[in-house]
N, C-alpha and C positions, 0 to 999 in steps of 0.2 A: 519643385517643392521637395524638402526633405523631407524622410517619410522613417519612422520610427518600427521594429517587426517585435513583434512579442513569440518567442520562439518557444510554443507551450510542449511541458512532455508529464512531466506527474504534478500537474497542478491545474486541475483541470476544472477553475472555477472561476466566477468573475468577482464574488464577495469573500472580502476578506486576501484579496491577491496582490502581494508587493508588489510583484513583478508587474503586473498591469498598471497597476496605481504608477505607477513611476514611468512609466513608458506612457501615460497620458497624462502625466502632470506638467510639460512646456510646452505644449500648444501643438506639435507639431505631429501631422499627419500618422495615424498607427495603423495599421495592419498587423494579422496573427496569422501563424502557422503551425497544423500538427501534421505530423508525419509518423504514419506507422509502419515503424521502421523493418523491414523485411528479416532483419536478423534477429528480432525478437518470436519469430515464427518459423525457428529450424532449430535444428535438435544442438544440445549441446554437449558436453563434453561426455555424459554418464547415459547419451543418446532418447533424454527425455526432450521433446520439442518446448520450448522456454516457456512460451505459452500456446498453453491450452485452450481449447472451443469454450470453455467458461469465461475466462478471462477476457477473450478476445469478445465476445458477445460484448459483453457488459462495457470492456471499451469502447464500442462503436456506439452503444447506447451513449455513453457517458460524450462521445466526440458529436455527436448529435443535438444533444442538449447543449450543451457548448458553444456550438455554431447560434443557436438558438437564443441565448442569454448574451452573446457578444452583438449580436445582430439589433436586438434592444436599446445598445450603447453605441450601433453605428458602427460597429466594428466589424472587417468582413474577416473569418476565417476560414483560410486558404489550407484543402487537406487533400493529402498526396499520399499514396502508397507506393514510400521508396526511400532512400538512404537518403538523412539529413543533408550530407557533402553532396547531393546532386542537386538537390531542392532550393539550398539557401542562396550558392554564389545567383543560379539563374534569378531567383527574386532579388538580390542585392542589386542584379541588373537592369530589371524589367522595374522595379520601383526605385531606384534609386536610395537605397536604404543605406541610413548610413551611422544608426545605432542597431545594437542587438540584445533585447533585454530577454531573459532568461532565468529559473530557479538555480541558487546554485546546487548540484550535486557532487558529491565528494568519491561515492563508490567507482571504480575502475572502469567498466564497461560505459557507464554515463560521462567517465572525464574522455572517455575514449574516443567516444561521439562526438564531442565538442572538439579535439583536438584536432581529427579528422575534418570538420567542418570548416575552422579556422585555415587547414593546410591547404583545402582544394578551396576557398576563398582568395588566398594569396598566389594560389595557383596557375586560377584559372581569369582571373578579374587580377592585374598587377596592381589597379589604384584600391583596390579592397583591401589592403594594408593598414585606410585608413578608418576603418567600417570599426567603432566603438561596442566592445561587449559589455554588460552593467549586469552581474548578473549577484542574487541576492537570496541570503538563506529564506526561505518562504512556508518551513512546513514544521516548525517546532511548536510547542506550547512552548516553555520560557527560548527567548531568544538568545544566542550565542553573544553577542554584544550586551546583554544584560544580567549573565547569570556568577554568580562571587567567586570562582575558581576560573583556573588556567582548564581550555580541552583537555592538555595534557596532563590533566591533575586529575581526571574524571577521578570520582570512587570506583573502585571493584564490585564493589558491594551496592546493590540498590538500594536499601534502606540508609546507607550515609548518603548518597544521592541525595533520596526526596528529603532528607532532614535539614540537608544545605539550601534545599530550595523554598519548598514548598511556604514555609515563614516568613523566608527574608524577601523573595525576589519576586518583583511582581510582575504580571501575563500583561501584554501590550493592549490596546483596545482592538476593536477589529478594522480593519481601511475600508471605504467604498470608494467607487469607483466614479466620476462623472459620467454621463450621456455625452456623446460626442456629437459635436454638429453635425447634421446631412453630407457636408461637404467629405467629411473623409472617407464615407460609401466608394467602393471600387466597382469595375467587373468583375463575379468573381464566379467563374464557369466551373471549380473543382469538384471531386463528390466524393465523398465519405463512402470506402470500399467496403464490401457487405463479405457475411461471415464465408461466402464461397470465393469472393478476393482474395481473401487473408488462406483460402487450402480447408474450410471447415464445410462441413456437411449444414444446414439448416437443421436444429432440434427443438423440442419444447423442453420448459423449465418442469425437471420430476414432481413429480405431485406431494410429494414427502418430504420438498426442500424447504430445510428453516429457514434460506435467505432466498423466498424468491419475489426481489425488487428490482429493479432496471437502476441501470445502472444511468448517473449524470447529478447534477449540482440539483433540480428540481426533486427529485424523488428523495435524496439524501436530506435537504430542510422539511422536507415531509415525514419524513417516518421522524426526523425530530422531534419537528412539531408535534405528529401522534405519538410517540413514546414518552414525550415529558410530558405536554400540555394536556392532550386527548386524556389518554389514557391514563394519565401520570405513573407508569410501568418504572419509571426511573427512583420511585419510592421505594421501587423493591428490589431495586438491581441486584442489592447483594444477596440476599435471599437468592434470587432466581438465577446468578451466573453463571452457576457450574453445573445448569441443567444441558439435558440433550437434545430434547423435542419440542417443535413446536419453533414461532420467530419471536417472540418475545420474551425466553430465558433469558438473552442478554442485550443490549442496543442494538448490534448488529450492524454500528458506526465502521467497521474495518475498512470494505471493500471501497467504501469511499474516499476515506481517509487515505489508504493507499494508493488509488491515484490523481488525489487535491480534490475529489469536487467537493470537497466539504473540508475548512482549517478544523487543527485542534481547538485554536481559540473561539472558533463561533461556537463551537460546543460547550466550552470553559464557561462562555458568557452566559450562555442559555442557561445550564445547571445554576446559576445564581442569579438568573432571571425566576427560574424553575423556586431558587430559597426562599428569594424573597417574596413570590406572590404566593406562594402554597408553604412550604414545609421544610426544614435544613433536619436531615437524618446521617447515619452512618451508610446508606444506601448514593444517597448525592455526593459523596466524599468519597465514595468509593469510585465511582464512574472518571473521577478527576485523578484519583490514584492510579485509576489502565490509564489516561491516556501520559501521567508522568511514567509508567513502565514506557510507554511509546518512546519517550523522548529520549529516556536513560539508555535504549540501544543504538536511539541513532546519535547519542554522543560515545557510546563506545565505539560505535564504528569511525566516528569523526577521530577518535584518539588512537585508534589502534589499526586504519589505514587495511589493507588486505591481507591481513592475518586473521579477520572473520571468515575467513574463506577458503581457511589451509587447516589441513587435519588435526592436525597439533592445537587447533585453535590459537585464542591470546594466552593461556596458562601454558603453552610448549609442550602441553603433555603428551608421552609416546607411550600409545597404549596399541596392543597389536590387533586393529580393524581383518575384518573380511570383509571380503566382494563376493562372497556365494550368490553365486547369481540362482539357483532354486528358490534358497530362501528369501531373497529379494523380489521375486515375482508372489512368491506363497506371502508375504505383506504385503505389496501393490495389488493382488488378485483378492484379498480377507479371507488367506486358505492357514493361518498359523494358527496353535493349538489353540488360542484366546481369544473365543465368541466375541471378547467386547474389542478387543483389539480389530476383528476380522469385524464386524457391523459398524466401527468405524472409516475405517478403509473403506468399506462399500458405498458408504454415506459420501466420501470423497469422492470414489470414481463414477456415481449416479450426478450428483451436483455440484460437484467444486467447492464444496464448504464442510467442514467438519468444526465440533464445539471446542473450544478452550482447553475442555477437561480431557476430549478425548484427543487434542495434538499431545498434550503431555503425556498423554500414556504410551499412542502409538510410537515414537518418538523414543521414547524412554525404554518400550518393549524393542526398537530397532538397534539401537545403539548399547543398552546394557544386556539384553537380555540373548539376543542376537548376535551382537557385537560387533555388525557390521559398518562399514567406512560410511559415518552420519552425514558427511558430506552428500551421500545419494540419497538418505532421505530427504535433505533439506532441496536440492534439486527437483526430485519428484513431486513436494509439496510448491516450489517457485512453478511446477509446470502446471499445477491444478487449479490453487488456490483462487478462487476470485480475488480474496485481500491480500496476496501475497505483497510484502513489504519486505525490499532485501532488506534494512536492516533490523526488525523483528525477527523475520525469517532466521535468519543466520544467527542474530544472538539467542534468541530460543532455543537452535539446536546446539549449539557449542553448549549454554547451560544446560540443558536435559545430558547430554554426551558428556558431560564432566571436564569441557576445557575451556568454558568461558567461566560466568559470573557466579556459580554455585560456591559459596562456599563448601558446603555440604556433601555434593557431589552424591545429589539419590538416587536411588532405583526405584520408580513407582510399580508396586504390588500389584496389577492390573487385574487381580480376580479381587482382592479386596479393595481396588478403587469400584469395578461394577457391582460390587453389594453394598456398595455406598453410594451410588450417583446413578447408579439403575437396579433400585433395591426390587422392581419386580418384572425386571428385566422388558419392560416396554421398547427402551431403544433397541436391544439386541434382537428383540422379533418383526420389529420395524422394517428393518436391515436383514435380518439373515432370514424371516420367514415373512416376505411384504404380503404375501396372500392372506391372511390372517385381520388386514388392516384396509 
């Protein structure tokens, strides 16, 4: 029997997923596979390990849940800790696979994987030449087949962005997925490698952390649920964003988002599930505005290919960076002259999550004030972040560093952002004095 592989890597959910929906929409036998991939867990170029014991936690939580939610639908997911190119021709063999559906990804190191994959298929299996990949954009709010310009036309500028979209083009509904007969149940002997697999020590979540939820597709429609529905917190989003403490200054949608257990769109829907039974504010309008910021970088990265990822950034500007490696530890360690600069770093290296307000600052304190190659900031934050998302991550910092999308090209104040956003200084003593709290 031919047998269908859904080959999952940042789309880590069963609602709401093309890629699934389409690899179980002709009948024929599916199976899933993740793999964590070993080269996502060694140091890279600026010798920060790509991911971090955050991160990798929260993935295994989230591959857990996964297995969990596929298993509902009959679907067995097969997880390996090892390179894709070893994993896929052996199951192309052992099942007989003879499609390969797949998110597409457009960044370098993700076409890198697949090309690899493809090459030791043809490699190693001669009739796998004929093994079908279908692989499909899966992780925007407005879709790329839908939105009134050329990629290569993106704006520079965000607000011409959302002005072109937000009116005219409308968000797709969301997909479900059928329940698969018994019959497509496999063997399936694999196991989901734990954080001393992956080179991590076993830790607890700090007690002081604003995001401490598990990571997976279950937990993510829950704090939904409680954010809009429970609590209805999503009334005051904008009011509470650009807070520091605490888990419900802002949704705290990222970490999911960036890697699929949860679409932009089911979010979309809910906020006007959210208008319609309760209340339409500038607070619900707002939450729909981050997630069009979401979308506006990963169409600049889709336009402008790996040049989010060269010093010069998309603008080509040659400004002359350091690598002081002092002051690159005195920002990684929260040893530089700015308390709020230095308690957010801290907040990062305790939990892997730091607030909106203070990426922009520290960020902005590395690259203007410092002046150092932003490229290592943005690196340092790919290695911490629970949400890291290459292409936020990277458009972020090219805008904060003056070579992607600022027009303006600012320097954030960071003694007068903290007498504005920690007017009595609670975060900074959180962070710099936690005996106190």
């Amino acid at each position: 029997m031919k047998t269908n592989l859904v080959w999952f890597r940042n789309d880590l959910r069963t609602r709401d997923n093309l890629v699934l929906n389409q690899a179980c929409s002709n009948g024929t036998k599916t199976i899933a596979v993740y793999c964590f991939d070993p080269r996502h867990f060694k140091a890279d170029t600026f010798g920060f390990k790509k991911t971090e014991k955050y991160r990798a936690k929260f993935l295994i939580e989230t591959v857990i849940d996964l297995k969990q939610q596929l298993n509902q639908l009959n679907i067995d997911l097969l997880v390996f800790n090892d390179l894709p190119e070893n994993i896929i021709p052996k199951l192309y063999t052992d099942y007989r696979i003879t499609d390969i559906y797949l998110q597409k990804e457009w960044t370098q190191e993700e076409v890198n994987t697949e090309l690899e994959v493809k090459k030791a298929l043809v490699a190693k299996v001669f009739e796998a030449t004929n093994v079908q990949f279908h692989s499909f954009y899966n992780q925007f709010l407005f879709h790329p087949e839908d939105i009134n310009f050329e990629v290569s036309k993106t704006p520079q500028v965000f607000t011409a962005f959302r002005k072109k979209l937000e009116k005219y083009v409308s968000i797709r509904e969301e997909i479900s997925i059928e329940k698969q007969s018994q019959n497509n149940k496999i063997e399936n002997h694999t196991d989901i490698p734990s954080l001393s697999d992956l080179g991590f020590d076993t830790f607890e979540t700090h007690p002081h952390s604003a995001f401490p939820y598990r990571g997976g597709e279950t937990e993510a429609l829950h704090r939904m649920d409680n954010y809009f529905f429970n609590t209805k917190k999503l009334g005051f989003y904008k009011k509470t964003r650009n807070g520091l403490v605490g888990v419900d200054y802002s949704s705290k949608f990222s970490p999911w988002l960036a890697n699929g257990s949860i679409s932009a769109r089911t979010i979309y829907w809910n906020v006007k599930q959210f208008e319609k039974e309760h209340f339409k504010n500038q607070s619900t309008y707002w939450l729909i505005f981050e997630l069009i910021w979401r979308d506006y970088f990963k169409y600049i990265s889709l336009k402008h290919g790996n040049e989010i990822f060269k010093l010069e950034g998309i603008l080509q500007k040659d400004y002359d960076w350091s690598t002081n490696e002092n002051h690159i530890q005195k920002w990684i360690n929260g040893e530089t002259h700015s308390d709020f600069v230095n308690a957010n770093m801290i907040e990062l290296k305790e939990t892997g999550w730091m607030s909106n307000r203070g990426r922009q600052n520290v960020a902005s304190y590395f690259a203007k004030e410092l002046e150092l190659d932003w490229r290592i900031g943005a690196a340092h934050f790919e290695s911490l972040l629970i949400d890291y998302d290459v292409h936020s991550n990277y458009g972020n910092w090219m805008y904060v560093a003056g070579v992607g999308n600022d027009p303006r090209d600012r320097k954030f104040n960071v003694q007068l952002q903290a007498e504005r956003y920690d007017t009595n200084g609670k975060f900074r003593k959180l962070w710099l004095q936690p005996s106190l709290f």
